[in-house]
N, C-alpha and C positions, 0 to 999 in steps of 0.2 A: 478454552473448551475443556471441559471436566472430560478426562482419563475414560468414566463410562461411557461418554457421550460420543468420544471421539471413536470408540469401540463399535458404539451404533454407525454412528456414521461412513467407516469404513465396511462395517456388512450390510449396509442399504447399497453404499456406491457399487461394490464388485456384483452384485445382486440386479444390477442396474446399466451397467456397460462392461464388456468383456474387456475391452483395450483398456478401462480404468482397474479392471482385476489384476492385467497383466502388469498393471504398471507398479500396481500397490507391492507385486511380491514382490519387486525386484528392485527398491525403492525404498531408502530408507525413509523412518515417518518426519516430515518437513517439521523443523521446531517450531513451536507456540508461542514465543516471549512477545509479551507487552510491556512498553510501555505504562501505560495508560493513560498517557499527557497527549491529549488531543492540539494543546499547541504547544510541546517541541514537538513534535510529529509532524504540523503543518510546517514548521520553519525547516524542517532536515527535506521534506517534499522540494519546497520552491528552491533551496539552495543545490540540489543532486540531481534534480528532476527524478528523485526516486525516494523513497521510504528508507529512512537509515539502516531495517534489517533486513534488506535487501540489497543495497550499493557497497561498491566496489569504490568509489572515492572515497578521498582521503576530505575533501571543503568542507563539510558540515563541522569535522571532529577540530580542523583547525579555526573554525568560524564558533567554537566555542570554547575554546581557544584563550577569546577575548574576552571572557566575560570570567571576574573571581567566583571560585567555586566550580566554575564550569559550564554554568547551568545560564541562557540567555535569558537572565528576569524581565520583563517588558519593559520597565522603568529604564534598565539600564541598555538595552538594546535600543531604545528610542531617544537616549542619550550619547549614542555609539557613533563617532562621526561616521560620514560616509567614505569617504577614503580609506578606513580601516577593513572596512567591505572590501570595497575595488579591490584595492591590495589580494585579496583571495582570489580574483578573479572571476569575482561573483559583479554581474552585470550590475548596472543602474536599475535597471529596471526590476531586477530581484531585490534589491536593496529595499527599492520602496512597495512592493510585496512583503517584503521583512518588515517595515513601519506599520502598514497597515494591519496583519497579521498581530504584531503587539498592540498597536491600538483598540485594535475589535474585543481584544481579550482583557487590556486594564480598563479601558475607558469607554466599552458599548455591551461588557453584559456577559462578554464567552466565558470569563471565570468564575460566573456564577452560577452557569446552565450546568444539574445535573445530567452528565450524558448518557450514564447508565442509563436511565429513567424515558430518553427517547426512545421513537423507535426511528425504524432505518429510515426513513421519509420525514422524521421530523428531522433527521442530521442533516440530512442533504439541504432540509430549508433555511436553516442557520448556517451553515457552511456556504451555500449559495451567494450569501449577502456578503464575505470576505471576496476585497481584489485580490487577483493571484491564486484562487481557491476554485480549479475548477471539476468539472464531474472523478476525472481520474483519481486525482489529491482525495477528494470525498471516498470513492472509493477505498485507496489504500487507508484511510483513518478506521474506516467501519470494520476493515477487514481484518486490519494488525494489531490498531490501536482499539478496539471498542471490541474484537473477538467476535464480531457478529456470523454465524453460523451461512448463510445464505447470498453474499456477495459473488457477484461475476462480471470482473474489470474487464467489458469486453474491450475497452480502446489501448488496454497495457499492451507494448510491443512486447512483453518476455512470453506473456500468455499466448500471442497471436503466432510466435516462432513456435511455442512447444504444443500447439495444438495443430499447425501445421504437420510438425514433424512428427507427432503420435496418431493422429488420424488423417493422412496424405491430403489435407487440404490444400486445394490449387487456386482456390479463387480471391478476391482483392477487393477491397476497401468494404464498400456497402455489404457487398456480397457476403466478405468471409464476415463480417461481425454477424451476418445473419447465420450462416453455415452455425459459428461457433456458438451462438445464441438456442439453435435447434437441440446441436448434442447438448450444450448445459442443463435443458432442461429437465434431462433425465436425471439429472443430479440433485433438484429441489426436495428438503430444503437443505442440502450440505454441499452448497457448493463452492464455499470458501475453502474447506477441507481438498476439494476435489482442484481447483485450483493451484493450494499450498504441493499438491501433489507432482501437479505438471510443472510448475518452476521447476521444481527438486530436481524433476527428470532431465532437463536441461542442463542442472552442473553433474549428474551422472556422464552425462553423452560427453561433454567437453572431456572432463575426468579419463574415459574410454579414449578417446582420440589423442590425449596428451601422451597416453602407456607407451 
């Protein structure tokens, strides 16, 4: 997100929710880095169950590890025995999540789809047809990797804690995605911004509690 933009989008949010005002001051601004590899992105998702700039393990970075260069080409990841996997302690079933992820991408079209060029509902359709690729993963691509302004992961547990904990929500399953669904709205269209906000606020609390 362009420097201006991000400018706009923090005086629409504080303009827009007071508990987002209070958070923004006292909150330093969440970093931007992309990637912009829609598949390492997918393969650091299914190996962490988490976005690489956001996890706290170490398996992705030794899961590439194995590959020269560092970088998991699809040619050589789909030549990569499977025990060299296990060995990380990365499941079977992630493994072949990992196969198919490189397969979609050399050998059914994903390295050739301009992503830019989508919009958010054409990603989710392409993303859709990978196994191991499900709504959450789509999310976190749109949102880190592709910079899209208007994401809100409501199934992410980090979001479902820090909006808990900023806006005393007590209720559970169906309910709070609906609860958190209602405040997000006031955040359209920035609410990836507003999001990147409420993780941040979450390693501030740890941070405070560790003193």
């Amino acid at each position: 997100m362009h420097p201006t933009t991000v400018s706009e989008a923090i005086s629409y949010l504080t303009s827009k929710d007071v508990r987002l005002y209070q958070l923004i001051q006292t909150t330093a601004p969440p970093p931007v880095d992309s990637s912009g590899d829609v598949y390492y992105d997918l393969l650091s998702c299914i190996i962490d169950q988490q976005i690489h700039y956001r996890s706290k393990s170490t398996a992705f970075w030794r899961f590439l590890d194995l590959f020269s260069g560092g970088y998991p080409h699809p040619q050589q990841l789909l030549s990569l025995p499977e025990e060299a996997v296990l060995d990380l302690k990365v499941s079977g079933r992630k493994y072949q999540h990992l196969r198919a992820v490189a397969t979609w991408w050399r050998h059914e079209g994903g390295a050739q789809i301009d992503w830019t060029e989508l919009s958010d509902e054409a990603v989710r359709r392409q993303l859709a047809s990978v196994p191991g690729v499900g709504t959450w993963t789509t999310d976190m691509v749109l949102l880190f990797t592709l910079q899209r302004p208007n994401i809100f992961p409501a199934d992410d547990y980090g979001l479902k804690k820090a909006m808990r904990e900023q806006y005393g929500l007590t209720s559970e399953g169906k309910a709070l995605k609906t609860d958190m669904e209602q405040i997000a709205q006031a955040w359209v269209p920035y609410r990836s911004l507003a999001c990147r906000y409420l993780w941040a606020s979450t390693q501030v609390r740890k941070t405070s509690q560790s003193l």
